[in-house]
C-alpha atoms as one frame of an Amber mdcrd trajectory, in Angstrom:
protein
  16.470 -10.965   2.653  13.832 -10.628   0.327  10.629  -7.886   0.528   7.106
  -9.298  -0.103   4.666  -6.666  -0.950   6.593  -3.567  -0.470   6.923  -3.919
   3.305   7.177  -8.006   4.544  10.891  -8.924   5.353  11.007 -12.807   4.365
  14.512 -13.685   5.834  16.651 -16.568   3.953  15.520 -19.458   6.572  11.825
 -18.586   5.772  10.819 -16.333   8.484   8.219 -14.088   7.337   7.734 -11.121
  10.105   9.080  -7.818  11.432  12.484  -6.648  10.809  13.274  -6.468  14.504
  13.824  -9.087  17.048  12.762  -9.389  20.821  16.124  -8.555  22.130  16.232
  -4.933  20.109  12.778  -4.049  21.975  12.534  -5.996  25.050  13.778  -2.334
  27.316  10.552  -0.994  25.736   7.882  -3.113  27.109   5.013  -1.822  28.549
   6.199   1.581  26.880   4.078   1.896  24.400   3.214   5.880  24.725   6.706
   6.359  23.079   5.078   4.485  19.854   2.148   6.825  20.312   4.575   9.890
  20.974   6.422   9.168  17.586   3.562   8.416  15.325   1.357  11.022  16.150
């Protein structure tokens, strides 16, 4: 895995996105005050 710009995980098949996958947040939908929570 390579890191474009300081913060873009470009993965060795060419995917340029997050570093996380649907499966590792899909329990967290529509939970978004715990984003909120930790961030503020």
């Amino acid at each position: 895995m390579e890191i474009i710009e300081g913060y873009i995980p470009q993965g060795k098949d060419e995917y340029i996105g997050a570093g996380v996958s649907s499966h590792q947040i899909i329990e967290h939908k529509e939970k978004w005050e715990k984003v909120v929570r930790l961030l503020s």
